[in-house]
Gaussian input, Z-matrix of N, CA and C with variables (Angstrom, degrees):
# hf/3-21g

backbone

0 1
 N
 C     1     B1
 C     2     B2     1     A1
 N     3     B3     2     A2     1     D1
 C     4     B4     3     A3     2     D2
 C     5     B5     4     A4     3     D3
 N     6     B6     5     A5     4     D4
 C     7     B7     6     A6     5     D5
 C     8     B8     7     A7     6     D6
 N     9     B9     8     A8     7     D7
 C    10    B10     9     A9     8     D8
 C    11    B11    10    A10     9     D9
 N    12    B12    11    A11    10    D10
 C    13    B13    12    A12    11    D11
 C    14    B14    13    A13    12    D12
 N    15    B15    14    A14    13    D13
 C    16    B16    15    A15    14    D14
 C    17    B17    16    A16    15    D15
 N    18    B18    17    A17    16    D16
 C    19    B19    18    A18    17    D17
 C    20    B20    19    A19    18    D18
 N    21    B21    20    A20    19    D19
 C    22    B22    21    A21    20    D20
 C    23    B23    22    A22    21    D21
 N    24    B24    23    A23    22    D22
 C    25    B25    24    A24    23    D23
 C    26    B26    25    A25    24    D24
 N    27    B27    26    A26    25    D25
 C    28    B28    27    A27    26    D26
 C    29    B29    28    A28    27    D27
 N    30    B30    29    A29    28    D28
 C    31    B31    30    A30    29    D29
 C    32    B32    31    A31    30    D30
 N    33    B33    32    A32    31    D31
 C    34    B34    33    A33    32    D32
 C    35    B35    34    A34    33    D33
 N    36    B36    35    A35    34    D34
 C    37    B37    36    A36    35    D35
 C    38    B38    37    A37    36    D36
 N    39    B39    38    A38    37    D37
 C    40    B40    39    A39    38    D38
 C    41    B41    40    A40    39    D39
 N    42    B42    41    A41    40    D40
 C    43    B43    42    A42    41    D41
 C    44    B44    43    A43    42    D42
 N    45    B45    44    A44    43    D43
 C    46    B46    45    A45    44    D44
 C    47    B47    46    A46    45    D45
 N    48    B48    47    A47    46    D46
 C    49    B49    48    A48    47    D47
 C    50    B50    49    A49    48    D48
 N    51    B51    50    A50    49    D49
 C    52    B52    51    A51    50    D50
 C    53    B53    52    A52    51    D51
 N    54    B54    53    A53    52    D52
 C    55    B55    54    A54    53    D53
 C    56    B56    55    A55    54    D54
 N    57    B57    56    A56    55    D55
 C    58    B58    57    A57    56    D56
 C    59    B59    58    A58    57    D57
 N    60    B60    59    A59    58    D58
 C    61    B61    60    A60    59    D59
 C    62    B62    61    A61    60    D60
 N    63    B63    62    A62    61    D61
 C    64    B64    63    A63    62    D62
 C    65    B65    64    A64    63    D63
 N    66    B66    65    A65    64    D64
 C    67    B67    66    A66    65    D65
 C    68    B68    67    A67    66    D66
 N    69    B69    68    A68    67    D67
 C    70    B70    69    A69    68    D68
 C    71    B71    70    A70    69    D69
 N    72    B72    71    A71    70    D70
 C    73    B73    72    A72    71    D71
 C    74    B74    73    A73    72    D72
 N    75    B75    74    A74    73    D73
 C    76    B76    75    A75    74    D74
 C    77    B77    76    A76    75    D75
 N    78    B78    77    A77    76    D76
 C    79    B79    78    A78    77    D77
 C    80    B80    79    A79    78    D78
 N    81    B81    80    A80    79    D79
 C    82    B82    81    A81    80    D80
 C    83    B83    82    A82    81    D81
 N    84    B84    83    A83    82    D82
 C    85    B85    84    A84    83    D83
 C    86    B86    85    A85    84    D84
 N    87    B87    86    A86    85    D85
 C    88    B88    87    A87    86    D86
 C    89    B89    88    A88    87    D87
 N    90    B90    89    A89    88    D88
 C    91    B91    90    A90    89    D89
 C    92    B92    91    A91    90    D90
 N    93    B93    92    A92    91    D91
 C    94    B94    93    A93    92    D92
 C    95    B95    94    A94    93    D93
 N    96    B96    95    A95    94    D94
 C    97    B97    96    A96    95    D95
 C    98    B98    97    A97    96    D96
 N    99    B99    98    A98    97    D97
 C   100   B100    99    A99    98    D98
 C   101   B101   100   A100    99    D99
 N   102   B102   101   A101   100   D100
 C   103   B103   102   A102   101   D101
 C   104   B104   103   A103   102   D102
 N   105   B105   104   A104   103   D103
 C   106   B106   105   A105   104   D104
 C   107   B107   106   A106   105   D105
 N   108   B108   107   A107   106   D106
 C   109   B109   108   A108   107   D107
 C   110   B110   109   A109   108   D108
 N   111   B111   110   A110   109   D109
 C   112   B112   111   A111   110   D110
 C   113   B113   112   A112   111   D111
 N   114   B114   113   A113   112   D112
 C   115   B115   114   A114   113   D113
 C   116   B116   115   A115   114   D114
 N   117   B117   116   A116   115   D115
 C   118   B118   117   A117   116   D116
 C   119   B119   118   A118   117   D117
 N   120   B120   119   A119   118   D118
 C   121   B121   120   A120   119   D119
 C   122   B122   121   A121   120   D120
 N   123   B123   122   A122   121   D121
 C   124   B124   123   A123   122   D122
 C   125   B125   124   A124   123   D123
 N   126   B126   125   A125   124   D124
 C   127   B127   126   A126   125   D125
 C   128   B128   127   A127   126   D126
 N   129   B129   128   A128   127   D127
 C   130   B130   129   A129   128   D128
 C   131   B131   130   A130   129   D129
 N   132   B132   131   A131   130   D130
 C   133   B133   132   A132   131   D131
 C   134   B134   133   A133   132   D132
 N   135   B135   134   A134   133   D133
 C   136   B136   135   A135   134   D134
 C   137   B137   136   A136   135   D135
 N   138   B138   137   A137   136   D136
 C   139   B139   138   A138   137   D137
 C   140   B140   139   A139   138   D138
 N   141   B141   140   A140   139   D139
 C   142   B142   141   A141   140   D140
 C   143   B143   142   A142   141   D141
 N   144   B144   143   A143   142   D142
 C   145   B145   144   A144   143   D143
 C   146   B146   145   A145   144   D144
 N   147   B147   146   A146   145   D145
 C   148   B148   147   A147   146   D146
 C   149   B149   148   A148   147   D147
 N   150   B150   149   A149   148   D148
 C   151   B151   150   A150   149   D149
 C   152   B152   151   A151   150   D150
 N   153   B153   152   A152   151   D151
 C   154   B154   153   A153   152   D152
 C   155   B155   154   A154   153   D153
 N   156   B156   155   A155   154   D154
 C   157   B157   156   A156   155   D155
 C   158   B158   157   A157   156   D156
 N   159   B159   158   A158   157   D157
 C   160   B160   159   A159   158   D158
 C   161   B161   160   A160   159   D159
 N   162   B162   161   A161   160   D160
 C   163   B163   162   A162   161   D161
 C   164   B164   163   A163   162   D162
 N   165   B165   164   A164   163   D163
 C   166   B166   165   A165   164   D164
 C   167   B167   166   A166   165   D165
 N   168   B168   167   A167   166   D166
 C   169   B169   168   A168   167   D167
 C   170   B170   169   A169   168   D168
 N   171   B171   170   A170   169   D169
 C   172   B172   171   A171   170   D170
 C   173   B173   172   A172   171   D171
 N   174   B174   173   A173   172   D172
 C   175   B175   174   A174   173   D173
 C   176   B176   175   A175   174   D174
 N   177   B177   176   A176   175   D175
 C   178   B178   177   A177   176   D176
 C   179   B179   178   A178   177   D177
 N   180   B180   179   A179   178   D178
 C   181   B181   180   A180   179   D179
 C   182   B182   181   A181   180   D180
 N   183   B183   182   A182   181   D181
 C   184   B184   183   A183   182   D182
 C   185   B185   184   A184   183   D183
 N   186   B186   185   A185   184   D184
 C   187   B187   186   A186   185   D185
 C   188   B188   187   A187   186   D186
 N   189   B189   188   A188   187   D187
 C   190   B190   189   A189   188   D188
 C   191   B191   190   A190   189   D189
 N   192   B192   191   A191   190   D190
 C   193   B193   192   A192   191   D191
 C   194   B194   193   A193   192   D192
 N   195   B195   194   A194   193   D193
 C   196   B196   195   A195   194   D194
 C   197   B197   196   A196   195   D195
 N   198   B198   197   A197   196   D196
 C   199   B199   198   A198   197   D197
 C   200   B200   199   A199   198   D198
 N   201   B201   200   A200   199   D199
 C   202   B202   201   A201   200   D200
 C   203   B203   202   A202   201   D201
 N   204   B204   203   A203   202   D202
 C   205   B205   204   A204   203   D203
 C   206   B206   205   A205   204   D204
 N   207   B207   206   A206   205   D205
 C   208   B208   207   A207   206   D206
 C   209   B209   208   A208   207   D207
 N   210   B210   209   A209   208   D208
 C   211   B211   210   A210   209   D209
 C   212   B212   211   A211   210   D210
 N   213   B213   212   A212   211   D211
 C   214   B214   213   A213   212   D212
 C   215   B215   214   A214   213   D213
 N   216   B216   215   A215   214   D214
 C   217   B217   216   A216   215   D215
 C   218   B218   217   A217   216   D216
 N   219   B219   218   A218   217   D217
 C   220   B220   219   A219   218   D218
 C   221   B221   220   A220   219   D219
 N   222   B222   221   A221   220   D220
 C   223   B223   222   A222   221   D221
 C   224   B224   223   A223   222   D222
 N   225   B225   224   A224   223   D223
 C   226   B226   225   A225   224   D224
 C   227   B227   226   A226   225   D225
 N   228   B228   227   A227   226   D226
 C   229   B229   228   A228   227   D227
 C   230   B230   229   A229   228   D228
 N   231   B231   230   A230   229   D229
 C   232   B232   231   A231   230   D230
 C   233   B233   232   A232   231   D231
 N   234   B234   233   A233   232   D232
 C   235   B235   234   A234   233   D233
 C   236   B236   235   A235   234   D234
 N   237   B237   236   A236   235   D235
 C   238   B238   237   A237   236   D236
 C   239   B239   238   A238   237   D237
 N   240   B240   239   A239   238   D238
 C   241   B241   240   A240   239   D239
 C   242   B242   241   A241   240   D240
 N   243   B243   242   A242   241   D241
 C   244   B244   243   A243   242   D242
 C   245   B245   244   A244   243   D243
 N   246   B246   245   A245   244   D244
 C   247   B247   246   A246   245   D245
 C   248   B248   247   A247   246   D246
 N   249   B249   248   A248   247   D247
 C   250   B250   249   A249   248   D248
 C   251   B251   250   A250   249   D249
 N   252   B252   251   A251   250   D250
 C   253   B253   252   A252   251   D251
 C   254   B254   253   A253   252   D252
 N   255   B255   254   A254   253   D253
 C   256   B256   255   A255   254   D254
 C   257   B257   256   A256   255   D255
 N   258   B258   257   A257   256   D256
 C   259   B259   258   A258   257   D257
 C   260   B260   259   A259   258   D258
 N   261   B261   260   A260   259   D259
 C   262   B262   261   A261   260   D260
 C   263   B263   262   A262   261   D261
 N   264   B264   263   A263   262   D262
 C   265   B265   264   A264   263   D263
 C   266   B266   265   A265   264   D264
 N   267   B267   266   A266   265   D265
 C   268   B268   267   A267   266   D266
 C   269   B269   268   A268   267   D267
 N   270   B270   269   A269   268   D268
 C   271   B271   270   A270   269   D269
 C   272   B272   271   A271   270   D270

   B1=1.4479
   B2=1.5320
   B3=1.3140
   B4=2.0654
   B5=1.5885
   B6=1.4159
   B7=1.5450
   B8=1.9906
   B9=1.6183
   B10=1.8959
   B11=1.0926
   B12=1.1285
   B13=1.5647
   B14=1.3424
   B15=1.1617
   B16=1.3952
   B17=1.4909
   B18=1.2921
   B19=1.1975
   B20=1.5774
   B21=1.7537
   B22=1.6303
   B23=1.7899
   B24=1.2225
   B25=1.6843
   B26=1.2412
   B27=1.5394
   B28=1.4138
   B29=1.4507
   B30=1.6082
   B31=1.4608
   B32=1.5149
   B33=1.6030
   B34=1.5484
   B35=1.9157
   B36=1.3311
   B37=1.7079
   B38=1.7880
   B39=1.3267
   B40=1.7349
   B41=1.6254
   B42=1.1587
   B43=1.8733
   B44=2.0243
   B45=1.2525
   B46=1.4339
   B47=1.1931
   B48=1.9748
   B49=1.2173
   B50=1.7948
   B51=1.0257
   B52=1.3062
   B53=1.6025
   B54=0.9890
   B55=1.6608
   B56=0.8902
   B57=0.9924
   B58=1.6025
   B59=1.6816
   B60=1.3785
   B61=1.5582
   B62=2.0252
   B63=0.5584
   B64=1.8412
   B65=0.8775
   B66=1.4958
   B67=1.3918
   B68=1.4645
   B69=1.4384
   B70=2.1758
   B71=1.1021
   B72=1.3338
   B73=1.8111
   B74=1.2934
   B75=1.2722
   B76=1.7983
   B77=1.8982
   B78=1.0981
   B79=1.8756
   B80=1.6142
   B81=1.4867
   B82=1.7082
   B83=1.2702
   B84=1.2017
   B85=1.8012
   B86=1.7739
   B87=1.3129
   B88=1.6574
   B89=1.6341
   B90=1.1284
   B91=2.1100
   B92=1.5484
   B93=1.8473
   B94=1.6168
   B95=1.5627
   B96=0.9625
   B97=1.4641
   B98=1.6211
   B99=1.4466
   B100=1.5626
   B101=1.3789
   B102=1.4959
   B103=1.2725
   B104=1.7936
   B105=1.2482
   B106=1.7147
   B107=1.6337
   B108=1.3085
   B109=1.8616
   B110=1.3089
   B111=1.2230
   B112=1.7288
   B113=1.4657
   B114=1.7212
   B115=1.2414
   B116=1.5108
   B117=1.4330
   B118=1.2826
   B119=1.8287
   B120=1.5359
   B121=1.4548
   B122=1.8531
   B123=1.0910
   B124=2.0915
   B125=1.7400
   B126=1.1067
   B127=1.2146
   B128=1.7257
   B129=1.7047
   B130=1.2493
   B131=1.6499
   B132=1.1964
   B133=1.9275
   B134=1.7908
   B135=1.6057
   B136=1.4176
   B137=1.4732
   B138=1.8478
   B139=1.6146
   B140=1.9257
   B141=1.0135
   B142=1.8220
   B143=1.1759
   B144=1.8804
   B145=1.2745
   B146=1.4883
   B147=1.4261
   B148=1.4041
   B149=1.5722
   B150=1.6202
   B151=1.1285
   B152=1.4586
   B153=1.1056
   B154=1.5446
   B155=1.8665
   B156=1.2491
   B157=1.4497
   B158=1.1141
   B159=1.2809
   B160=1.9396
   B161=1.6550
   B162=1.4418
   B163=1.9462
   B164=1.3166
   B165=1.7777
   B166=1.5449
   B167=1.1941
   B168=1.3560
   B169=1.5210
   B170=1.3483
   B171=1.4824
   B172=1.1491
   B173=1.9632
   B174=1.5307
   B175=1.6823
   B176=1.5903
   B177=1.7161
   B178=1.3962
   B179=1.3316
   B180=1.3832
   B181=0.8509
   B182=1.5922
   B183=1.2870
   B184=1.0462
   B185=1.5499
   B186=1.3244
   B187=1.1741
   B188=1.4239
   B189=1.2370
   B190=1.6308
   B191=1.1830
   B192=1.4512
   B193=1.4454
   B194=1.3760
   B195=1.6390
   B196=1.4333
   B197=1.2836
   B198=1.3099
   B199=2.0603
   B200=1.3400
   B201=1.2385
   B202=1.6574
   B203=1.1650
   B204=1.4819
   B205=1.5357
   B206=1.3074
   B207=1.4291
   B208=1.4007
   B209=1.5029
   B210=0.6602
   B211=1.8906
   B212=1.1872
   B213=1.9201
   B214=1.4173
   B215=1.5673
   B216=1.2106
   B217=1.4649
   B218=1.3255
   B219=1.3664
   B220=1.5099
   B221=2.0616
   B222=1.4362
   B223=1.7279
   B224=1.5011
   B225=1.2107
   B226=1.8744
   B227=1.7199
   B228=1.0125
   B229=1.4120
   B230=1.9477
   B231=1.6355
   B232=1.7714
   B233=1.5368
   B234=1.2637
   B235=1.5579
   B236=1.3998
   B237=1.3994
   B238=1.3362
   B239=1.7235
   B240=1.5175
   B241=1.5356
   B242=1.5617
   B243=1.3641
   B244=1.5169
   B245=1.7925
   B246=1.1083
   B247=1.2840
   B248=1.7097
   B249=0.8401
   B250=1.5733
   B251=1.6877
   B252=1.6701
   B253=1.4217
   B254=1.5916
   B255=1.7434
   B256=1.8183
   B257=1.5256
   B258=1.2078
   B259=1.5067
   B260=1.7310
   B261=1.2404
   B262=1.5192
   B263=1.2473
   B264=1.2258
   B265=1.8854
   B266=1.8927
   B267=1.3754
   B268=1.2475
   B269=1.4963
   B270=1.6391
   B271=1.2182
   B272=1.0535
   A1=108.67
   A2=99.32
   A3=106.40
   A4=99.04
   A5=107.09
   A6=121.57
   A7=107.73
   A8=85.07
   A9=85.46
   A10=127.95
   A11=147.60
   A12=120.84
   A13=147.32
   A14=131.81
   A15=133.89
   A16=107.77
   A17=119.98
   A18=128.00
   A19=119.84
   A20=107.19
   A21=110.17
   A22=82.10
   A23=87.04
   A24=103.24
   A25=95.44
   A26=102.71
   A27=137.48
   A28=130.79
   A29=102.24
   A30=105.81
   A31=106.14
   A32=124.77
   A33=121.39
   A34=95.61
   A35=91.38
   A36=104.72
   A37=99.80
   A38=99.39
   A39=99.64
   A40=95.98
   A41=85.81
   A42=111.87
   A43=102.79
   A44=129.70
   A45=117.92
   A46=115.11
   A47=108.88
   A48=108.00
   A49=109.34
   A50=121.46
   A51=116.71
   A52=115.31
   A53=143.97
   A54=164.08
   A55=130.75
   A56=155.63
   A57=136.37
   A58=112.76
   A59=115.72
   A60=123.90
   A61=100.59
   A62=101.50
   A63=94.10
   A64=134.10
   A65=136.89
   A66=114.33
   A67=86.86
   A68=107.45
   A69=106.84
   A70=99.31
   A71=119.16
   A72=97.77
   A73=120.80
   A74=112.30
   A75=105.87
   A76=97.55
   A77=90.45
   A78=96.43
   A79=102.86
   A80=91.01
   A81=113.10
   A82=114.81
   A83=108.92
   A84=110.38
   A85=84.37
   A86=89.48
   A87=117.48
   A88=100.56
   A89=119.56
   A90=119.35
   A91=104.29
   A92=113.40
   A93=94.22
   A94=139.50
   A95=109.61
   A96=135.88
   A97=115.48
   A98=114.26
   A99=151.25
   A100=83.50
   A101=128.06
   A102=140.16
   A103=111.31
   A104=93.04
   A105=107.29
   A106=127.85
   A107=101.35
   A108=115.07
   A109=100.64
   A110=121.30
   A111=127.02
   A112=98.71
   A113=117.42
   A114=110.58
   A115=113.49
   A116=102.67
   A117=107.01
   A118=121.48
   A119=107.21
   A120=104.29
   A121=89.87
   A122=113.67
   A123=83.29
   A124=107.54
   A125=127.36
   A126=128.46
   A127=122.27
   A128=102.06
   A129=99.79
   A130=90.49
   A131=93.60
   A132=100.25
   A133=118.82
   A134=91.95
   A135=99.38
   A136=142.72
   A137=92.33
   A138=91.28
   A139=94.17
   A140=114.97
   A141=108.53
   A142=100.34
   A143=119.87
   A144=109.83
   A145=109.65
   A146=104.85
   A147=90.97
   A148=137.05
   A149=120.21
   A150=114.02
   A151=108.33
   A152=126.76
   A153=123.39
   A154=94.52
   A155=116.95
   A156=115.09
   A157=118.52
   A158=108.81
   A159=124.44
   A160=114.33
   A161=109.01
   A162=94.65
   A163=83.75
   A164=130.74
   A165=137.34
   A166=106.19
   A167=106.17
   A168=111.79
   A169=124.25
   A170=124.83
   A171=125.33
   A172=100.27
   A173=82.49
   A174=86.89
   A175=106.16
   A176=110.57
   A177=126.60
   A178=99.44
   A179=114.62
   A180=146.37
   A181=114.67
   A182=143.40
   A183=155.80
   A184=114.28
   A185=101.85
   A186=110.62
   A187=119.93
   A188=116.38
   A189=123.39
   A190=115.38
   A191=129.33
   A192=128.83
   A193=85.27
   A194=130.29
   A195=105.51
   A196=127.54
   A197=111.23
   A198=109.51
   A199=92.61
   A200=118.36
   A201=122.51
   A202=122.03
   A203=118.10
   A204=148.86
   A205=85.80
   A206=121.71
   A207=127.13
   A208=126.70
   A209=80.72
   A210=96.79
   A211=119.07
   A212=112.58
   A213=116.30
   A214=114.10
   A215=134.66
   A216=134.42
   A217=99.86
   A218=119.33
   A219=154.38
   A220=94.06
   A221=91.19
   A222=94.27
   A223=105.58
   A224=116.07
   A225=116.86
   A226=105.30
   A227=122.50
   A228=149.56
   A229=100.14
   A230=87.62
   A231=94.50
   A232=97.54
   A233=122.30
   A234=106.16
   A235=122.21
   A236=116.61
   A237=127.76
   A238=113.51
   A239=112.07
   A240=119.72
   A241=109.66
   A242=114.79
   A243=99.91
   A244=122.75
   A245=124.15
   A246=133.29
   A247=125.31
   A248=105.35
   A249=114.46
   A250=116.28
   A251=133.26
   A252=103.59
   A253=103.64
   A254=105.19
   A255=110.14
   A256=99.18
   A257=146.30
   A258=157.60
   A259=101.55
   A260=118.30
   A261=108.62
   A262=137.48
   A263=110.22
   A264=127.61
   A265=89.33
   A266=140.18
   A267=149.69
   A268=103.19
   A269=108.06
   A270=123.16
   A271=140.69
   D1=145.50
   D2=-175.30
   D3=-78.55
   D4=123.60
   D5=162.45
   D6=-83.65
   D7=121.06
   D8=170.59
   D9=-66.35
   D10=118.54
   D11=163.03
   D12=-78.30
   D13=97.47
   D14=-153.43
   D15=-51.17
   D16=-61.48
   D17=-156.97
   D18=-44.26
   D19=-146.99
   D20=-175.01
   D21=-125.34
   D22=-179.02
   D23=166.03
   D24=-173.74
   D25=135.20
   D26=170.72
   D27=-103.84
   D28=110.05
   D29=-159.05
   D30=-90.23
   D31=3.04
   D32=177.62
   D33=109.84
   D34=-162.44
   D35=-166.49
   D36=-123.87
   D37=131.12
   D38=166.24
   D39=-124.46
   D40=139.10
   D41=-157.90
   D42=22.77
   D43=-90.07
   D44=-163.96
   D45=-107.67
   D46=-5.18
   D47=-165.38
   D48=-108.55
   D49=137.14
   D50=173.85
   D51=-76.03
   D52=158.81
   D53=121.12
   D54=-19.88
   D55=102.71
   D56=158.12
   D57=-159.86
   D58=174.70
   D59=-147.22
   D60=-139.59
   D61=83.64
   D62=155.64
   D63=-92.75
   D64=160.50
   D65=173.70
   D66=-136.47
   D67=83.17
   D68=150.49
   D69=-107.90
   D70=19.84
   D71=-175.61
   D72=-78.04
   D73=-1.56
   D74=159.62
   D75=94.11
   D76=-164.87
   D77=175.99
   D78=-71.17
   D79=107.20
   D80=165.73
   D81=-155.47
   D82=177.34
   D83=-164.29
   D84=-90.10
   D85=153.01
   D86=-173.84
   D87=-119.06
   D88=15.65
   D89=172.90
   D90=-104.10
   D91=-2.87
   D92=136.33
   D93=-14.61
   D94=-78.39
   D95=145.99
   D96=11.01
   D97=-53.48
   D98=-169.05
   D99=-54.92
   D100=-81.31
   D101=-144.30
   D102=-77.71
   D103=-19.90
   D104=161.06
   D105=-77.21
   D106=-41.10
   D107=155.87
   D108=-53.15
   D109=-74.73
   D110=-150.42
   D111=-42.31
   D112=-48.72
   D113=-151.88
   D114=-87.78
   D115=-7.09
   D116=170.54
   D117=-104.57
   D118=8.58
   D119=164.84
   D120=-109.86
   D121=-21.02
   D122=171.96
   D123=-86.18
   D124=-1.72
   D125=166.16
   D126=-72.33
   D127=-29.92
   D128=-159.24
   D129=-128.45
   D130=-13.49
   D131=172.32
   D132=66.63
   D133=22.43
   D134=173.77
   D135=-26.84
   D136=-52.42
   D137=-168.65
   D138=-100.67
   D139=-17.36
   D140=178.81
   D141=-54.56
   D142=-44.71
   D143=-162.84
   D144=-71.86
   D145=-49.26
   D146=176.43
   D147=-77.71
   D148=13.61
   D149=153.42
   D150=-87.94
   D151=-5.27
   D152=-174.23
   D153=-85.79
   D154=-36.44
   D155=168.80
   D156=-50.16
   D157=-67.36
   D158=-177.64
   D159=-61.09
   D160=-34.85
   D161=161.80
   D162=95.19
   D163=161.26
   D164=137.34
   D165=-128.17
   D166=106.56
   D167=167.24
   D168=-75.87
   D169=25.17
   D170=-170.87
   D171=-82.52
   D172=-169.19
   D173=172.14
   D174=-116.19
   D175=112.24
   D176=-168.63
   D177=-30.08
   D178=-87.65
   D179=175.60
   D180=-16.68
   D181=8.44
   D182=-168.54
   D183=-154.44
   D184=-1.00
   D185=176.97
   D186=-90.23
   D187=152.54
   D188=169.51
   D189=-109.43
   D190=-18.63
   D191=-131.21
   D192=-148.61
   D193=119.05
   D194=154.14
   D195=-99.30
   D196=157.40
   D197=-159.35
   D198=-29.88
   D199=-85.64
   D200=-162.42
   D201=-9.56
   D202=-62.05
   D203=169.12
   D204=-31.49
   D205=-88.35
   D206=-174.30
   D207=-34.82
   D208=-42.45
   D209=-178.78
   D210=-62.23
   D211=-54.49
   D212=165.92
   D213=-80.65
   D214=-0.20
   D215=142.20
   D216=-36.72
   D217=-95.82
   D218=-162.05
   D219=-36.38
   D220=-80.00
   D221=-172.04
   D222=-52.62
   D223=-64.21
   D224=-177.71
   D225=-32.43
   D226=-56.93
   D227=-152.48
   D228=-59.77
   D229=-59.55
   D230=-174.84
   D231=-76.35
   D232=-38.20
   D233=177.08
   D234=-51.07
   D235=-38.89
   D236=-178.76
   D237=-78.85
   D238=5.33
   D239=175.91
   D240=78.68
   D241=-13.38
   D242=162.65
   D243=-71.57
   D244=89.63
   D245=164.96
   D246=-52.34
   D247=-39.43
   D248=172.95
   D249=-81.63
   D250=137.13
   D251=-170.74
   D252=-106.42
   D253=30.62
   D254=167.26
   D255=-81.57
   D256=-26.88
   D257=163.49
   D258=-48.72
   D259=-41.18
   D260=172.55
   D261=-49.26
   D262=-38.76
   D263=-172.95
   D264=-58.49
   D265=-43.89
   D266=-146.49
   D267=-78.50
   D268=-52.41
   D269=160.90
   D270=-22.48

């Protein structure tokens, strides 16, 4: 079961302004979250690298989806507590 977290969190200062995260906002979407992943796998190039690890031996050309795509579906998805990938289309 998902534990809430009450508290704050402090992400540091960009140029004068500081960071930070609460959650009193009451009933709101929690896939915030989303736009905080993204910027930290094109920063750190997480999932490119590791589809460039894992290879697709498929046939391109038949493809719709490239690994990557897939990948940050899949990882983004469970980070955000959707486990199932029928929860994606919503996304």
């Amino acid at each position: 079961m998902t534990e809430c977290y009450q508290g704050r969190l402090r992400f540091g200062r960009v140029d004068r302004r500081s960071v930070e995260a609460n959650f009193s906002g009451g009933e709101i979407s929690s896939d915030g979250g989303a736009l905080l992943l993204r910027q930290i796998d094109q920063r750190l190039n997480l999932t490119a690298s590791l589809a460039k690890a894992i290879g697709d031996p498929r046939r391109q050309a038949s493809c719709d989806h490239k690994l990557v795509t897939l990948l940050r579906q899949r990882i983004f998805g469970l980070a955000l507590g959707y486990e199932d990938v029928d929860d994606h289309d919503s996304l």
